[in-house]
N, C-alpha and C positions, 0 to 999 in steps of 0.2 A: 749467270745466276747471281742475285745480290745476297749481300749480309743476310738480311731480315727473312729471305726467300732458301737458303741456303741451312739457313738456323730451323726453321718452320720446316722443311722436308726431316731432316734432322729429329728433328723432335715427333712428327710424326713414325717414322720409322722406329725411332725405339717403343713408343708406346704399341704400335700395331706388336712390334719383336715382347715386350712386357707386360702390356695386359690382353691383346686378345686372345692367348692360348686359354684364360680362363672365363671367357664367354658362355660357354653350356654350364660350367656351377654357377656363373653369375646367375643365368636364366634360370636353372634351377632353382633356385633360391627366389627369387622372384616370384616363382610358380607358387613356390608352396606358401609365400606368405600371404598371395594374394589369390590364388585358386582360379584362376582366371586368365584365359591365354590373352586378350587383348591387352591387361593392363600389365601383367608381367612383361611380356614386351615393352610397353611402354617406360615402365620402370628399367630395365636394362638400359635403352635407352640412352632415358637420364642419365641414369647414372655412369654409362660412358663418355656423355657429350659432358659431364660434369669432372671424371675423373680426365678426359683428354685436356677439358678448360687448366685444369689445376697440375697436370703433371709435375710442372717446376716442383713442386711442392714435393712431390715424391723422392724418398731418397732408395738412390739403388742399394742393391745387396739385402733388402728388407722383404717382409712377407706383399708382392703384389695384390693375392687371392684378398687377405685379411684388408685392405687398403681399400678396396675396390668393393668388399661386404660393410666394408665401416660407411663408404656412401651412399650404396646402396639403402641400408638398414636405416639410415637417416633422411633418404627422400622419401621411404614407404612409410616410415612415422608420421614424416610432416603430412604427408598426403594422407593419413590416416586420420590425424588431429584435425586437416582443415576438412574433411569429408564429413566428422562426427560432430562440426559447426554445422552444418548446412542442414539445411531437411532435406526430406527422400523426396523428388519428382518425377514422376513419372506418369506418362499420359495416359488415358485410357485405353487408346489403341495397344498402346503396348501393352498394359496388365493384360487385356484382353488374348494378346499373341500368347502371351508367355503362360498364361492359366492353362490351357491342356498340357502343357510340356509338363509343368512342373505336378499337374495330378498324376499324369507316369511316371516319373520318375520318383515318387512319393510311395512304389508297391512295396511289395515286402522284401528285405535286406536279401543281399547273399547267402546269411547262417541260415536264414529262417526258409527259404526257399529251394536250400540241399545242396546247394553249389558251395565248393570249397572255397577259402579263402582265397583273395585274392588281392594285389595293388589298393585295390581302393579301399578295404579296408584297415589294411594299416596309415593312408592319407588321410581316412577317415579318423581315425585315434588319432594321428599329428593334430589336424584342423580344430581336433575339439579341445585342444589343450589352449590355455590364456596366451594371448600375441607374446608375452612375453619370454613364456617358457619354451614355446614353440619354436623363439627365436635363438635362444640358448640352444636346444637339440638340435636345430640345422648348421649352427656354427660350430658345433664341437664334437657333436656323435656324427653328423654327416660329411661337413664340408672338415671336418678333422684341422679346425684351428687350435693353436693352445687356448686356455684358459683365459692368459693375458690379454692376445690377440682379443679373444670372443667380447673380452671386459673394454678395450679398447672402442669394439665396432659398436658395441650398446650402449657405450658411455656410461659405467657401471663398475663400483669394486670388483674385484674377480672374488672376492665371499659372495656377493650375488649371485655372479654367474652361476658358481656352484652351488649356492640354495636354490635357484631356480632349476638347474640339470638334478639335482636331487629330486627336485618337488615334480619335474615332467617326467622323469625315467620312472619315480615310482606309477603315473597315472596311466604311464604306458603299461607299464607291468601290468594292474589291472585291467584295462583296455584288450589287451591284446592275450591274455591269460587262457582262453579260448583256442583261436590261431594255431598258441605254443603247444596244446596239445594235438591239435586235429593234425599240425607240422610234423610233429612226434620229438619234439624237444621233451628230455627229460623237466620232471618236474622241479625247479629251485631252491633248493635249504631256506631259501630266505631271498624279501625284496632287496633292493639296490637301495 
């Protein structure tokens, strides 16, 4: 085996040993920003074949998960920014497909219907919160980065971060206010 060929096994063994253990939060994270299994995958992805491109760059002994969100959270903006240049296309065959799905899935909610809470509607309170703060709540009430870290991955003071976990913990609180009783959580002195 040569230098170049020797160095390159190398380097891939430590990343598969460094970053793939956090592949399901990666994906997770993925999911929730994007709501969509095809392109969360897709995003993973990227953002592996990005963080394997750039490893060098990594220094050991550091947080991997927060490293690997910090790219992540950077391709889904871009891809966010160039999506909201574009207009929306779509054929008529497919509106046409997708108009009875979406007339079913348009009936009455879970609360309304008698059925106890469940998964989706607390995905549903996530989803409806601004990209922004939604992305603050999965990097630091979810995926449990500090503050720094979360401020690092958004590229953002950490008084941010924490204005923004403020402004999304309270909308949850309202959101989900419901839930926490039918849950039987006592009732709270006071918002977050």
């Amino acid at each position: 085996m040569t230098a170049p060929d020797a160095q390159a096994e190398e380097k891939r063994r430590r990343f598969e040993e460094v970053a793939l253990p956090f592949l399901r939060a990666i994906h997770t994270v993925a999911w929730r920003l994007t709501h969509d299994a095809e392109e969360s995958r897709d995003l993973v992805q990227e953002t592996y074949l990005r963080a394997y491109r750039t490893f060098d760059a990594f220094r050991a002994g550091t947080n991997c998960k927060a490293w690997l969100l910090t790219i992540l959270y950077s391709i889904f903006v871009n891809r966010y920014r160039k999506k909201r240049r574009q207009p929306l296309a779509i054929s008529i065959e497919e509106l046409e497909k997708q108009f009875p799905s979406r007339l079913e899935s348009a009936g009455p909610s879970d609360r309304l219907s008698g059925r106890l809470w469940s998964d989706r509607e607390v995905e549903e309170a996530l989803a409806a919160l601004p990209e922004d703060f939604r992305a603050a709540v999965l990097l630091v009430d979810i995926e449990e980065l500090s503050y720094e870290e979360a401020a690092t991955a958004l590229a953002c003071p950490v008084g941010t971060v924490r204005s923004r976990l403020f402004r999304a913990r309270k909308a949850l609180f309202v959101a989900l206010q419901d839930y926490a009783r039918r849950a039987g959580y006592r009732e709270p002195t006071g918002m977050p």
